[in-house]
C-alpha positions in Angstrom: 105.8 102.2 109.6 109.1 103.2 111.4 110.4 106.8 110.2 113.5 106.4 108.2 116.2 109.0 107.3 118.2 108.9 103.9 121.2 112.0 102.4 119.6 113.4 99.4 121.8 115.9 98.0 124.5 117.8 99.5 126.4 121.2 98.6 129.3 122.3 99.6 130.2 126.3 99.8 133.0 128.5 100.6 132.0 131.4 102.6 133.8 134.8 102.8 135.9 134.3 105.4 137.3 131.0 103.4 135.1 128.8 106.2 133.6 126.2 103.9 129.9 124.5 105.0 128.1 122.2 103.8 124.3 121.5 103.2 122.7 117.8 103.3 119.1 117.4 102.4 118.1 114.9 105.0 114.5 113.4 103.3 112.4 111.7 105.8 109.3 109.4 105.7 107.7 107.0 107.6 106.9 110.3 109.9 103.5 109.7 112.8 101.2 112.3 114.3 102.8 113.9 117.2 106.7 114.2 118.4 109.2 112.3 115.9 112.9 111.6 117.0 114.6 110.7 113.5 117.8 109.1 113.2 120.4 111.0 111.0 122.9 110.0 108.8 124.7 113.2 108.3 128.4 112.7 109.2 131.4 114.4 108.4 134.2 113.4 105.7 135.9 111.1 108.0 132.4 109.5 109.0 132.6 111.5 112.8 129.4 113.2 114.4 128.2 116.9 113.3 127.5 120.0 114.8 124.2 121.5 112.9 124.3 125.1 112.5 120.4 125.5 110.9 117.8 123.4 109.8 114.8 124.2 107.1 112.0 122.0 106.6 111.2 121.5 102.8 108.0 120.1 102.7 107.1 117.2 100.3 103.9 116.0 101.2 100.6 117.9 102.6 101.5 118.1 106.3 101.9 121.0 109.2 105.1 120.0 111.2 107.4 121.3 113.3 110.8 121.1 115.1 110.2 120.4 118.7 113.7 121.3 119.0 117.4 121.7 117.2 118.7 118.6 115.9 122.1 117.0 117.7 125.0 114.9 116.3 122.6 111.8 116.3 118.8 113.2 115.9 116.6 115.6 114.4 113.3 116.3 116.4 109.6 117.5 114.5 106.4 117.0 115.6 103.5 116.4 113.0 100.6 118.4 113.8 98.2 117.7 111.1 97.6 116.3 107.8 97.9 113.1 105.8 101.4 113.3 104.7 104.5 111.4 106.3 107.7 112.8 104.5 109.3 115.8 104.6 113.2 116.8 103.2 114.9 119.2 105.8 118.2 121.2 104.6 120.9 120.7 107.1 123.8 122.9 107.5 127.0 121.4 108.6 
């Protein structure tokens, strides 16, 4: 099974200095044991690459992951250390 990438929701906020963000929850499956480089399709309005500002990992299955290190305009990067589970959702702030 090949890990796979699909936007679940996504929020976007005004902050108080009138800078607006948005989140994407980015749900992932397909996930193996060990490292995992997952395609993203988080893009901005006009379909260009992103800069991510944070990531959280929401977990949806029983697994212990990681983030082997921060996501890029293309990417995110866990690492599956244990359990049965392949899927995870991570929140993605644009």
């Amino acid at each position: 099974m090949s890990v796979s990438a699909v936007i679940g929701k996504e929020y976007s906020f005004q902050g108080a200095n009138q800078s607006t963000f948005r989140i994407a929850r980015v749900d992932i499956s397909g996930l193996s044991l060990g490292p995992n480089v997952i395609p993203h399709p988080v893009r901005t309005s006009v379909g260009g690459p992103i800069n991510i500002q944070r990531e959280e990992v929401l977990l949806t299955s029983a697994i212990q992951v990681h983030q082997t290190q921060p996501g890029d305009a293309s990417n995110l990067y866990y690492t599956v250390d244990a359990g049965p589970g392949t899927t995870i959702s991570v929140g993605v702030w644009v």
